[in-house]
Residue frames as qw, qx, qy, qz and C-alpha x, y, z in Angstrom:
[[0.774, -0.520, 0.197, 0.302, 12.46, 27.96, -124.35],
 [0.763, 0.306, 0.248, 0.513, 14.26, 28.22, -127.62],
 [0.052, 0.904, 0.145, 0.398, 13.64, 32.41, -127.38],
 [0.596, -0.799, 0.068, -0.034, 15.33, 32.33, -123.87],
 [0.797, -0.395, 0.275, 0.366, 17.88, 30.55, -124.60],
 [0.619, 0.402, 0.265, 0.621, 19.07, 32.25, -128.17],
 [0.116, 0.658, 0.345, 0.659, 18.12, 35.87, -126.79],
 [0.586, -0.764, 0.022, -0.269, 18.64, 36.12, -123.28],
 [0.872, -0.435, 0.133, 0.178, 21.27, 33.65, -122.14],
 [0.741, 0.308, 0.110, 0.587, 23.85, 33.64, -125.27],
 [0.104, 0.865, 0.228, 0.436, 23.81, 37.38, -124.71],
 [0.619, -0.752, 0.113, -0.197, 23.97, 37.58, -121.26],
 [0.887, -0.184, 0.100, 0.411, 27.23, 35.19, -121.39],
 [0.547, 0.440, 0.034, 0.712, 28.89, 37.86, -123.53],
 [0.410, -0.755, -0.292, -0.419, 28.02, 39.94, -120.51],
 [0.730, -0.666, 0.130, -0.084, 28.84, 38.26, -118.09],
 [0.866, 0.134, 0.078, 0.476, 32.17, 37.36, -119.69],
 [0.182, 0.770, 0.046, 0.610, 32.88, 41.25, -119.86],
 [0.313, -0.847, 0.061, -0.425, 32.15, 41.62, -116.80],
 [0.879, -0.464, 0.052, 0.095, 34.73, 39.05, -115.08],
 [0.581, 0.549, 0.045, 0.600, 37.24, 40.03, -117.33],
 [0.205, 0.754, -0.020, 0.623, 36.98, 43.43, -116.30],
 [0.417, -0.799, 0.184, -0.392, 36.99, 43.03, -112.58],
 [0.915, -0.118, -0.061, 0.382, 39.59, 40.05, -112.29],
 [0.388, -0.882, 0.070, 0.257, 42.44, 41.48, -110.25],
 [0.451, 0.860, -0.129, -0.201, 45.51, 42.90, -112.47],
 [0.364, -0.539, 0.755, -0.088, 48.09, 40.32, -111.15],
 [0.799, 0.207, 0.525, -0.208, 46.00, 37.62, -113.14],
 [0.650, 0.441, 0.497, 0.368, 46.59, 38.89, -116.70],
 [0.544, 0.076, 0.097, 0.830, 47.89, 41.80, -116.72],
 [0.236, 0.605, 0.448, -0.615, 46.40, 45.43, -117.20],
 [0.294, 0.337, -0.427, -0.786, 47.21, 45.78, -120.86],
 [0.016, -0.024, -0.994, -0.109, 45.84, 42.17, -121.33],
 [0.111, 0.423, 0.828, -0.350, 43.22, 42.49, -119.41],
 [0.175, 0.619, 0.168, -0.747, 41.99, 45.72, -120.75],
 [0.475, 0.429, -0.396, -0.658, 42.01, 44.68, -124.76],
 [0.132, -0.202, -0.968, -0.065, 40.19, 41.38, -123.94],
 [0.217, 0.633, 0.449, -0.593, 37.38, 43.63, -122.31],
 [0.209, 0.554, -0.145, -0.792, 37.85, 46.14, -125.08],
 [0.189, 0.005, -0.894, -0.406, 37.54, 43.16, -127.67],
 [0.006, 0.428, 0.837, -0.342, 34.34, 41.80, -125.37],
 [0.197, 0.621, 0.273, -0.708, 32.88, 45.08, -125.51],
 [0.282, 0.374, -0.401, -0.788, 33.22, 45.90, -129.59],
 [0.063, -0.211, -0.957, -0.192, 32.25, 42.06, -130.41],
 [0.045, 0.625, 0.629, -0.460, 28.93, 42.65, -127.82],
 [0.146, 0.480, 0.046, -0.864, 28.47, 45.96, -129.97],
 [0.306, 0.155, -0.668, -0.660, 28.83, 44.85, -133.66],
 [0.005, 0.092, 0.991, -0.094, 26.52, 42.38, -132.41],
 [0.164, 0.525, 0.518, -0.655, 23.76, 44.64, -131.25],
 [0.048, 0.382, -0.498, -0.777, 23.90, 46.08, -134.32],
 [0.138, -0.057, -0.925, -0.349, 23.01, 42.94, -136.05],
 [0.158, -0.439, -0.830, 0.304, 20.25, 42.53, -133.51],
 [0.131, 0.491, 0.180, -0.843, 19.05, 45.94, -133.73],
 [0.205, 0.358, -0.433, -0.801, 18.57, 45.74, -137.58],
 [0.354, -0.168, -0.841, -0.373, 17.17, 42.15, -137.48],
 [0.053, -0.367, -0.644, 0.669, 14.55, 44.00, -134.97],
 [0.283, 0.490, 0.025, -0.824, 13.62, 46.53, -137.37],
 [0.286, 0.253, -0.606, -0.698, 13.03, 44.11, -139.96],
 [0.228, -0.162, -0.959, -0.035, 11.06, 41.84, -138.16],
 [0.124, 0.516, 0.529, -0.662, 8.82, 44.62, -137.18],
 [0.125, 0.396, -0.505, -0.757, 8.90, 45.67, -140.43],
 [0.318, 0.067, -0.894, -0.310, 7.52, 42.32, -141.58],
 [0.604, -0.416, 0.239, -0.637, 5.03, 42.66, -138.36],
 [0.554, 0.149, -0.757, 0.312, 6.57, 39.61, -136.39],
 [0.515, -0.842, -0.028, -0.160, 5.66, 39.45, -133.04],
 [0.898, -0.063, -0.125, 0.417, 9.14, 38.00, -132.50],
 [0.484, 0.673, -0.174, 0.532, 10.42, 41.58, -132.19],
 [0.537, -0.796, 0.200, -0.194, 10.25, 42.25, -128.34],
 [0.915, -0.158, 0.150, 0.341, 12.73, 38.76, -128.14],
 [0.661, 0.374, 0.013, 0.650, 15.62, 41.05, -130.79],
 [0.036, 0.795, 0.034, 0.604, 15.14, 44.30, -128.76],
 [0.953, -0.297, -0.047, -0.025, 15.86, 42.25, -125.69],
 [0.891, 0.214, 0.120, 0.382, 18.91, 41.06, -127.34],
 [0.415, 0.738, -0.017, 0.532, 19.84, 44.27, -127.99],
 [0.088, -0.869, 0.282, -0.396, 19.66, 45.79, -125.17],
 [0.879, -0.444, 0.053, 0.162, 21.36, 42.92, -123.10],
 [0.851, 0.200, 0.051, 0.483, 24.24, 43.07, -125.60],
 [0.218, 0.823, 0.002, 0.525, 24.66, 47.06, -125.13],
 [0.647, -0.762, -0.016, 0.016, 25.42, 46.74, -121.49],
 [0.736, -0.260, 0.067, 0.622, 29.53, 46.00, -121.92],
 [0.325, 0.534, 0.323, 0.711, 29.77, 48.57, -124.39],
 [0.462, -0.803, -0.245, -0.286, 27.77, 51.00, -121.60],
 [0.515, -0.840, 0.168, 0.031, 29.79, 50.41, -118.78],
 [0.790, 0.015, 0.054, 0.610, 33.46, 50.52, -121.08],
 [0.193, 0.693, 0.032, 0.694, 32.59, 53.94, -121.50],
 [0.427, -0.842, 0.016, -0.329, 31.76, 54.63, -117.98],
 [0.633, -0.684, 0.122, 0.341, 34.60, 52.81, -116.31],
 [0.674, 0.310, 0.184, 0.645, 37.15, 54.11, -118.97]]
């Protein structure tokens, strides 16, 4: 449970926090507002992956099974980052 909930959910919130952000209507918070809270959402969610990417390679490195759970991570966390480039 502990895997789900550090590596799936926490992720997914930074996700899903991107993703209301970006589609909340422009009358709410503006469009510059709105658009460098995404852009903030989105770089955080990267630098993150990052982290998650490297403490992947070292826990394979170290032959963990624990690495499927950080690659996971990654890619959950790459998704805002993904679709700032596509709807920019």
């Amino acid at each position: 449970m502990r895997h789900i909930v550090y590596h799936i959910l926490i992720p997914a919130a930074l996700t899903v926090a991107f993703f209301i952000i970006a589609l909340m209507p422009v009358e709410v918070l503006g469009c510059r507002t709105r658009g460098l809270i995404a852009v903030l959402i989105a770089f955080v969610s990267g630098l993150v992956a990052l982290g998650t990417a490297v403490m992947g390679v070292k826990e394979k490195a170290r032959g963990d099974t624990n690495t499927a759970w950080w690659i996971t991570s990654t890619l959950i966390l790459m998704i805002p980052v993904i679709a700032l480039i596509v709807l920019a």
